[in-house]
N, C-alpha and C positions, 0 to 999 in steps of 0.2 A: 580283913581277915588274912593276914598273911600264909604264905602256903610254904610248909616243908618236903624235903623229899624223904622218905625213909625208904629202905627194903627196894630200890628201884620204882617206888612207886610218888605219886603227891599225897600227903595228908592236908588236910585242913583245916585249923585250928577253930572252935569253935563248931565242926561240923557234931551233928548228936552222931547215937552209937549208928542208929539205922542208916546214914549218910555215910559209914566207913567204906572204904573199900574191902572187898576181898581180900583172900594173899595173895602178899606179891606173883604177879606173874614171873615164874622160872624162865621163861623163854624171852622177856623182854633185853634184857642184858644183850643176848644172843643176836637179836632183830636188831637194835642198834648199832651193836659194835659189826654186824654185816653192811649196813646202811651206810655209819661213815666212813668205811673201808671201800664200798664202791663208788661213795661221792667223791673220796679222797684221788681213785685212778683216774676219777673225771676230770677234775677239776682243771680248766682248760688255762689258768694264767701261769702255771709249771711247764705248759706244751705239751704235756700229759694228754692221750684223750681226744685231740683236734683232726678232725677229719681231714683228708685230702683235697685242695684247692683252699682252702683259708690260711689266710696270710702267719707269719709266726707271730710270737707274740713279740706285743714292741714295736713293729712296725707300725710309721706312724700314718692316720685315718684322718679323713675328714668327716666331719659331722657339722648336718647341716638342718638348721633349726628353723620353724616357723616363721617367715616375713625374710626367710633368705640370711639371715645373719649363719656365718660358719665358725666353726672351732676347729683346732686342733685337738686330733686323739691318738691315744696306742691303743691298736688292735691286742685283743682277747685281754690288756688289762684296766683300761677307762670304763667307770659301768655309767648308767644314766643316772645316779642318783650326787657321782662326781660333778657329773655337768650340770646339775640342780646345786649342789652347795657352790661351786665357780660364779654362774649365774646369781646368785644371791635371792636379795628382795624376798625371804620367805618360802623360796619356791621349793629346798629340800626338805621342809616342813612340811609343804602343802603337798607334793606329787605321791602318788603313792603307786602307779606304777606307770611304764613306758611305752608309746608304741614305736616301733623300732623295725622301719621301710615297712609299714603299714601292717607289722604283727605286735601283738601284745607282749611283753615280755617282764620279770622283775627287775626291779632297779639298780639289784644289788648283780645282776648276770653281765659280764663283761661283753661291751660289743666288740663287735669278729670283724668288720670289715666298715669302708661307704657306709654312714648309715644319715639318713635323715628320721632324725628324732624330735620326738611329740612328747611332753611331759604331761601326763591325766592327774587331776586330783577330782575330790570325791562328787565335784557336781557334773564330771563325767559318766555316763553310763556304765562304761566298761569298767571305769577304775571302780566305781559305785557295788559293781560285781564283782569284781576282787575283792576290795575291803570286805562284804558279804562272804564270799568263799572263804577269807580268812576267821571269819567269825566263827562259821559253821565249823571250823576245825579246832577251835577254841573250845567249840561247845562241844564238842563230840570229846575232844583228851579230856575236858572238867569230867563227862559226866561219865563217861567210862571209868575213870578212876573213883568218883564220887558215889558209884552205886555198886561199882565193881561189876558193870557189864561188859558183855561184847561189843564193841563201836561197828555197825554196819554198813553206814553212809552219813558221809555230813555233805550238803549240799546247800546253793542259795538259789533263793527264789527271786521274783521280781521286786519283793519289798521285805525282804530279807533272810533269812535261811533255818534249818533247822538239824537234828542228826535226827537218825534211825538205830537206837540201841536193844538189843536181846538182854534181857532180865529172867530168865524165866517165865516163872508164874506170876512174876513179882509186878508193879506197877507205878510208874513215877506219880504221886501224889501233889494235888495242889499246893498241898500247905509244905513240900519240900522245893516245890520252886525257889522263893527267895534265897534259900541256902542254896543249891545251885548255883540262882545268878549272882550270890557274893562269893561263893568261890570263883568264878567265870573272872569276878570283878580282881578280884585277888592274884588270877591266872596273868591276866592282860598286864598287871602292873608290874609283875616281873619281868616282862621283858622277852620273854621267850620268841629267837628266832626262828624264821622258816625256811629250813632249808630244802631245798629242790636237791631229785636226781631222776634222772634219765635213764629209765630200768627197761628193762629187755623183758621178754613173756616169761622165761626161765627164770631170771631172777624176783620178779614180781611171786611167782609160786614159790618161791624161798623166804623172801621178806613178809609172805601173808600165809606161811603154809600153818599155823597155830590158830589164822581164823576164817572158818568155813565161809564164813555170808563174805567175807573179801576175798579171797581167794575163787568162789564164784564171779565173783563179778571181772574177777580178770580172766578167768575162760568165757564166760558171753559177752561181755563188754568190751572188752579190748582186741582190736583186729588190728592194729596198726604193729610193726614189729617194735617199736620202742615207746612208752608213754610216760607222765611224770609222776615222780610220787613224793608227798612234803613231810617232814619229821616237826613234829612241835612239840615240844619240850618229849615226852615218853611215849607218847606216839605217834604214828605212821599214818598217811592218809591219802588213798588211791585218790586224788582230784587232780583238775586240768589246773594248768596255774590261768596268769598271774597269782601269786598272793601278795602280801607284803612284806616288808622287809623284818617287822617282830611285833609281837602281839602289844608292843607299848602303844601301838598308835590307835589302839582300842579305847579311846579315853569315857565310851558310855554305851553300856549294854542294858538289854532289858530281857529277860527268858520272860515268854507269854502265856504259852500251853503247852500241856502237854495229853499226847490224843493215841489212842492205839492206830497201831499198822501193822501189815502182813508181809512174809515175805514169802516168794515160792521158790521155793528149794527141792535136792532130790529126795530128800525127807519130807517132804511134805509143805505143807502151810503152818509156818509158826509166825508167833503174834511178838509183835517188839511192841515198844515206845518210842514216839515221836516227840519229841522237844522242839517247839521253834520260839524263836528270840530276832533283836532286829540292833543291832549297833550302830556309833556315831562315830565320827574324829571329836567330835566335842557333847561337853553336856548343853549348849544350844541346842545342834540340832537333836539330839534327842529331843528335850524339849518343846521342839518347834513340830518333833514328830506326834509329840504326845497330843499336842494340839491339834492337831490334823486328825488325828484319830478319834478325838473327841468332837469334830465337827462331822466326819465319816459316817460315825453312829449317828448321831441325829440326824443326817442323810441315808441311813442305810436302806437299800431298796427293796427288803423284805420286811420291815416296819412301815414305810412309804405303803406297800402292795397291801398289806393288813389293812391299816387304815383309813384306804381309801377305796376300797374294796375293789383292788386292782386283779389278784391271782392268791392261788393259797397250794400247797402241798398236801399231801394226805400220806399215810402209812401203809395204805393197800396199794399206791402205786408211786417207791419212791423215786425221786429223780424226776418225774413227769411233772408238769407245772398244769395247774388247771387255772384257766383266763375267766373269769368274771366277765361279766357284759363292757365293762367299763374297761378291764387291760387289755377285752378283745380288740377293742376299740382303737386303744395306742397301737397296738400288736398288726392287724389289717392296715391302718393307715401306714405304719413304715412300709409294710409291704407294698403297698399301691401307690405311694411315693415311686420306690425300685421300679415297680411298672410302668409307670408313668416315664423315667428316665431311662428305659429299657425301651419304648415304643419310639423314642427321640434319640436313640445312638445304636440301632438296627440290630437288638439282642431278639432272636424268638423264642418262646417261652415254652418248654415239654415238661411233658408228666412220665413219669418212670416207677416200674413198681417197687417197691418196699420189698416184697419177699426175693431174694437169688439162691441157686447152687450154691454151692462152696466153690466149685470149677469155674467159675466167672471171676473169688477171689485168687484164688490159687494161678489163673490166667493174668491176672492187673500185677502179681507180688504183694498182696494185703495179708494173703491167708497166711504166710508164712513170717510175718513183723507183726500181722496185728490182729488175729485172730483172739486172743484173751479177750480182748475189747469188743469185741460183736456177740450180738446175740443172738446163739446156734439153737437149733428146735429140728426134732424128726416129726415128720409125716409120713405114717408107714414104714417104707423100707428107706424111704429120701432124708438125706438131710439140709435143710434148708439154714439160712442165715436173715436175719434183718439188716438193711444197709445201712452200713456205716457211713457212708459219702455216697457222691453219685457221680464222680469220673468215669467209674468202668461200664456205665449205666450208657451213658454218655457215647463211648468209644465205642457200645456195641452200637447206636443210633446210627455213629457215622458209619460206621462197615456196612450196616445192613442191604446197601445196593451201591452202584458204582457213583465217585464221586467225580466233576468234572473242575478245574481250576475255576471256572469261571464262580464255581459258588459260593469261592473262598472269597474272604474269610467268613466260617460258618459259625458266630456266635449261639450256642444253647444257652439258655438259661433255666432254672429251676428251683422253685420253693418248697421239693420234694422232704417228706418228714424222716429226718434219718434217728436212729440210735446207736448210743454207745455204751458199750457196759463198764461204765466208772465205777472205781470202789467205793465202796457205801462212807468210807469216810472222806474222800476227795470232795461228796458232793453239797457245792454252796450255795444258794437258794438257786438266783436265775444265772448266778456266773457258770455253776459246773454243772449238768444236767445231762439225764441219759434220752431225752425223749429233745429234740429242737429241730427246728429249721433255719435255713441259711438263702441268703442271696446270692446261690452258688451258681456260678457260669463259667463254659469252658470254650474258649476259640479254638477252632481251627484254621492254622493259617501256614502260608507258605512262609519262609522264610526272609524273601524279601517285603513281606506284608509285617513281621514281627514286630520293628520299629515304631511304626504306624498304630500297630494295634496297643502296645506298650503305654503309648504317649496318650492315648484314649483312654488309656485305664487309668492314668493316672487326674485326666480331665476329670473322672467320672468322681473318684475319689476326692478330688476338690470340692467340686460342686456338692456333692451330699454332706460332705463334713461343714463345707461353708453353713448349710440350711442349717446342721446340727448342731452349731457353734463351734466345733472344734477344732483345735490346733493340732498339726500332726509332724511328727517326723520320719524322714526315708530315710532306710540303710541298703546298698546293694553288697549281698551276701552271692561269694562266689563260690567254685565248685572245693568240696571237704576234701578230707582223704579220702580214699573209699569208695571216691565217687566211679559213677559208673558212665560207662559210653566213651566216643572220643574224646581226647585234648583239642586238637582244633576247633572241633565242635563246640565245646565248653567255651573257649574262645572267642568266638564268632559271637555264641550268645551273650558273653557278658558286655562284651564292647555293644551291643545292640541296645542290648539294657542301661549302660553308661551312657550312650548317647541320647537317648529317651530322656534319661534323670536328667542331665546337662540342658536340653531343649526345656525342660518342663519349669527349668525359671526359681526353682528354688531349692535349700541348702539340703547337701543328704552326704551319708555316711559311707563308706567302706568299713563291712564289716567282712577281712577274709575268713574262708574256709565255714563260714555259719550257711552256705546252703545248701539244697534239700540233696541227699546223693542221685534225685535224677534229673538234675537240674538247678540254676539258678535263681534267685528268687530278688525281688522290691520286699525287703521287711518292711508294714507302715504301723507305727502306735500312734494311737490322737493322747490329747492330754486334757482331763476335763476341769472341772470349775476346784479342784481340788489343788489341780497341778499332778493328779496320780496320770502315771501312763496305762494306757491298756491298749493289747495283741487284738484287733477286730480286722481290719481288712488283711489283704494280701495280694499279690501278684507274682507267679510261681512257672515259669518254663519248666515242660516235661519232655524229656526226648526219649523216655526208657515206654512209654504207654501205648503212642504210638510204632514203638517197636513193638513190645509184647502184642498189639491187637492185629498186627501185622495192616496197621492202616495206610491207605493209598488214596491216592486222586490223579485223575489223566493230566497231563502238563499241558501249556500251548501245542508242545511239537510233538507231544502224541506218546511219550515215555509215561511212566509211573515213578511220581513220586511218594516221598514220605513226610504229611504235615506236622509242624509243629501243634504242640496243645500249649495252651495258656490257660491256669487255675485260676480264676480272679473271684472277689469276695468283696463287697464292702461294706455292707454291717458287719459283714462275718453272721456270726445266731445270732440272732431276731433275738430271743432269749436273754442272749448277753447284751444287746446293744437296749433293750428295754432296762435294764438293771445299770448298766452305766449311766444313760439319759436321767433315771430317776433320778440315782443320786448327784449328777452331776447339779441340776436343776432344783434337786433337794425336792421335788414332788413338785414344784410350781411348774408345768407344762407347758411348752410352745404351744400358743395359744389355737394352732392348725393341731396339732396332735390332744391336745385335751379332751380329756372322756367328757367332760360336761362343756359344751359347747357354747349356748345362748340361753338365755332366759326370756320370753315375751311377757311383759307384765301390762296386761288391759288395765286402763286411767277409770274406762267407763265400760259398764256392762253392754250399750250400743256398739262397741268395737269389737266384741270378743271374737265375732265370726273374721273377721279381719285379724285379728292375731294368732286363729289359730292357721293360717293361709301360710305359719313359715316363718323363723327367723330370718333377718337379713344379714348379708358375710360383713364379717368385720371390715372395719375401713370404708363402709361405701360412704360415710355419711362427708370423708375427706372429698374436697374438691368439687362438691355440689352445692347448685346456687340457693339463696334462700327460699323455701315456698311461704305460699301466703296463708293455707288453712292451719287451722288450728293442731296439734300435737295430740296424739292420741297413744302410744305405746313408748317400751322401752326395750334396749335389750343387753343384757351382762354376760360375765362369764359366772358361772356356779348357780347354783339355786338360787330359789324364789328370794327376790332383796325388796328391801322396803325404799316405793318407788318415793327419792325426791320431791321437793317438792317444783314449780318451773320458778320459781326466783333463785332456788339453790342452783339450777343448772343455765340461766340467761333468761332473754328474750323467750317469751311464748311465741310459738307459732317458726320459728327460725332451728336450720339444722346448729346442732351443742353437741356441747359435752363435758363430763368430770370425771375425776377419779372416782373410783368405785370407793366409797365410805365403809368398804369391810363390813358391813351389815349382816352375813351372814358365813356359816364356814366355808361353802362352794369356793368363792374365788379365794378365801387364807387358804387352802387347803389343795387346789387343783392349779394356782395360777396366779403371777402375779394381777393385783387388781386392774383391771381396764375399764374402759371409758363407760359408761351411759350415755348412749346414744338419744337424742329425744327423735321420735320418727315421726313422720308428717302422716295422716291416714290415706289423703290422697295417691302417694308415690307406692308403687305397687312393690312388693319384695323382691330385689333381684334373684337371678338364678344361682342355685348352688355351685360352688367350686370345690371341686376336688383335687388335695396336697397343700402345701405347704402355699401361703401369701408370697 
């Protein structure tokens, strides 16, 4: 469907009448011809524009590339997509953006000075979220033009993006999807590039002053004095870069749904439309995506819960998950797993209440970032809050009498039930929920104890993912703009942090400026039987907490100090890591966490009392000698099976075993099939074990 321009705006050929856009907007011209008139003063290969201390342009740069190989460059005019076509072999094909002395940057932006450069293509993460952020702004100009709405946010997600567009009363309709994503398809193959600029808070309110939900988001959003803004083809789009260098290298999109959303403005709550869609470099991997998605669903963990009568939702209490006997079952066993490896790496474990003040959050800094999300209630004249987390819970433990060095380091731990008030469309079975629990714990420790405790956490994180099966990756995320507290300080902690990851023996990432503003952080996502990533644990330094609680412990020499805290998680919700496990595993269950455990099936009515004395634990029947009385039971995984007969399974009277012949749904449905054990009557049932084999 090829796309024209008319009137300053896109038509699309083929689109019906209800797909036109409005009239032209009067002010787009205006926006524009503002935009490249301030990129134009930019534009740093003129020497227009270049800050003080960077070299002029022309001077020439070294650049030095992965495994030590160097180039030759000229400062402010060689970009990294130069050094990609020099290089050859495919590589200005494949890169789609650059990171450049360890920041991201586009490829088309001249490097300034020294730079050691990294070329990403899209089985990068970062670059993976570019190409996305580029999409999202694809999708936001199509459908801004396409329905003739307001564009309010395009953003990406972790498995790919979406926009936030104002219609009115209006509503984007299924059956207008596909015209969408062929205009979108139509968009890309033009060619449209992205250009960046570097706008100031004054000028962002000029270039966005025609549209209210943008022009918000850069009085609350924007604190820094300069941020980026990108043109693609007719419009304008507040987002962080990288993006790409033009919408050509969009070679396969998909729009999926589209969902109402809210925004809160000083008018009030008005309702937009959401569009989200997910693009490729190629129609592979689309493809390959489509495939994933179609094994996802037949994994998905709210079909798996139905099914197996794990957990179910209800309409009088949404967002709360209610556990069945059977997903209490998975649900307590991870927990007492955590406990278990809690009572063996010296965590103690406290109860804290649910109900606080508001002055408890207003004391942490929550009530003031996060208050929309908690859920407030009065009692009489008080108004109370449900907890959203349980640090400030935490912080008052430690305060509440004198602390001595010696106690340090003081691990809490807590399986306390928190809430969060998600918006009713965010919420997705057991991934997003307002009612969960976490295996949340908080150290406190001295600062030459940090290291130390860092490098455990990350112990602790192995070890559980190991049982879990999964594979995971570190990123150390250092201090944002914005951040608060000392530079040195910040310092201190990251190198602490870097030395940790470096000890800990395996590969991790620098992700600058992605950590938390009161502190640094270990991002970790595992990756499950899908190859999907997901956000579950974490490991998070806070030096603004124990300021705000004004916390202290006596030193050796008799001063007062200030502890550091350490956030650590590694399920993360209980919740979410039940819903990842299912589908990772597609519902066949680690045979320790499976709702249906053993089966005893008596041979002879004279054994019964003997069978009902107790399963015996998997595995015992390995590495034990033959007995000599006769076989009397059996035991599986799932329901009642029809027992073998003893020439199917060996020798009578001798410990065996087979694979389970599928005989009944229990083990197709809770686990892959295990063995039938044949058990001697004599040998008395071992003792139960609690966690994982």
């Amino acid at each position: 469907m090829p796309a024209a321009r008319a009137g300053g705006r896109l038509l699309f050929a083929g689109a019906s009448r209800r797909h036109r856009g409005s009239a032209p907007d009067p002010n787009l011209s205006e926006r524009l011809r503002l935009f490249q008139q301030l990129r134009a003063a930019q534009d740093p290969r003129d020497g227009t524009g270049t800050g003080t201390g960077r070299p002029s342009p022309g001077t020439p740069i070294r650049i030095a590339l992965p495994g030590g190989r160097l180039l030759p460059g000229r400062a402010l005019q060689t970009t990294p997509f130069e050094v990609a076509a020099q290089l050859g072999g495919g590589l200005a094909e494949a890169a789609l953006v650059a990171r450049v002395n360890g920041t991201l940057q586009d490829l088309d932006r001249p490097l300034e000075s020294d730079t050691d450069l990294e070329l990403l293509d899209f089985s990068a993460p970062e670059a993976r979220a570019a190409f996305w952020r580029s999409g999202a702004c694809v999708l936001g100009t199509v459908a801004e033009q396409l329905f003739g709405a307001a564009l309010c946010r395009a953003q990406a997600t972790e498995d790919g993006f979406f926009c936030d567009i104002h219609m009115g009363d209006r509503a984007v309709q299924r059956d207008e999807l596909p015209a969408l994503e062929a205009a979108c398809v139509a968009f890309t193959r033009a060619g449209h590039r992205f250009e960046r600029l570097e706008a100031t808070r004054q000028q962002l309110a000029e270039l966005f002053k025609h549209n209210s939900f943008q022009l918000q988001q850069v009085e609350e959003e924007v604190t820094s004095p300069t941020t980026t803004v990108y043109r693609c083809g007719p419009s304008l789009h507040l987002i962080p870069g990288p993006l790409l260098q033009h919408t050509g290298l969009i070679s396969a999109l998909r729009v999926l749904t589209s969902s109402a959303a809210f925004w809160e403005g000083a008018g009030g709550r008005q309702s937009l439309q959401r569009v989200a869609a997910v693009a490729f470099p190629s129609a592979q991997g689309l493809a390959e995506w489509q495939r994933v998605q179609e094994e996802a669903a037949l994994r998905d963990h709210r079909r798996i819960g139905r099914e197996q009568e794990l957990f179910f939702f209800h309409k009088l209490s949404p967002g709360s998950c209610f556990f069945l006997p059977r997903g209490a079952h998975i649900y307590n066993t991870l927990i007492e797993f955590i406990r278990s490896e809690y009572r063996a790496r010296g965590f103690s474990e406290v109860v804290t209440p649910n109900v606080f003040s508001p002055q408890l959050w207003e004391l942490s800094g929550h009530w003031q970032h996060y208050s929309p999300n908690m859920f407030t209630f009065t009692a009489g004249t008080e108004t109370f809050s449900l907890k959203p987390m349980n640090c400030p819970a935490h912080c008052l433990m430690f305060s509440h009498r004198r602390r001595s060095w010696r106690e340090l380091p003081l691990r809490l731990a807590d399986f306390g039930v928190l809430h969060r008030n998600e918006p009713p469309g965010a919420l997705t079975g057991l991934t997003r929920v307002r009612r969960f629990q976490q295996d949340d714990a908080h150290i406190f420790c001295t600062m030459g104890q940090l290291e130390a405790e860092i490098a455990s956490c990350l112990d602790f994180i192995r070890s559980v993912y190991a049982v879990l099966g999964f594979s995971f990756r570190l990123a150390l995320a250092t201090r944002p703009p914005g951040f608060l507290g000392d530079p040195h300080t910040w310092d201190l902690a990251e190198q602490h942090l870097e030395r940790s990851l470096r000890g800990f023996g395996q590969p991790w990432e620098l992700s600058p400026g992605d950590g938390a503003f009161y502190g640094p952080k270990i991002d970790i996502q595992i990756r499950d039987a899908l190859g999907r990533q997901h956000q579950c644990g974490t490991i998070q330094l806070d030096f603004q907490m124990p300021e705000r609680f004004q916390l202290e412990y006596i030193s050796a020499e008799g001063g007062s100090l200030r502890p550091v805290l350490i956030h650590r998680a590694v399920l993360g919700s209980v919740e979410r890591m039940v819903a990842v496990l299912a589908e990772s595993c597609g519902g066949r269950w680690p045979f320790w966490l499976s709702p249906l455990q053993t089966i005893v099936i008596p041979q002879a009515p004279e054994v019964e009392d003997y069978a009902r004395e107790g399963p015996p634990w998997p595995g015992r029947s390995a590495g034990h000698s033959s007995p000599t009385t006769t076989s009397s039971w059996w035991w599986a995984s799932g329901s009642a099976h029809t027992a073998p007969s003893a020439s199917e399974l060996g020798t009578t009277g001798s410990w065996g075993s087979r694979t389970c012949p599928g005989c009944c749904s229990g083990c197709r449905s809770y686990g892959t099939p295990v063995s039938l054990t044949l058990r001697n009557a004599s040998d008395p049932p071992p003792q139960k074990r609690v966690g994982p084999p």
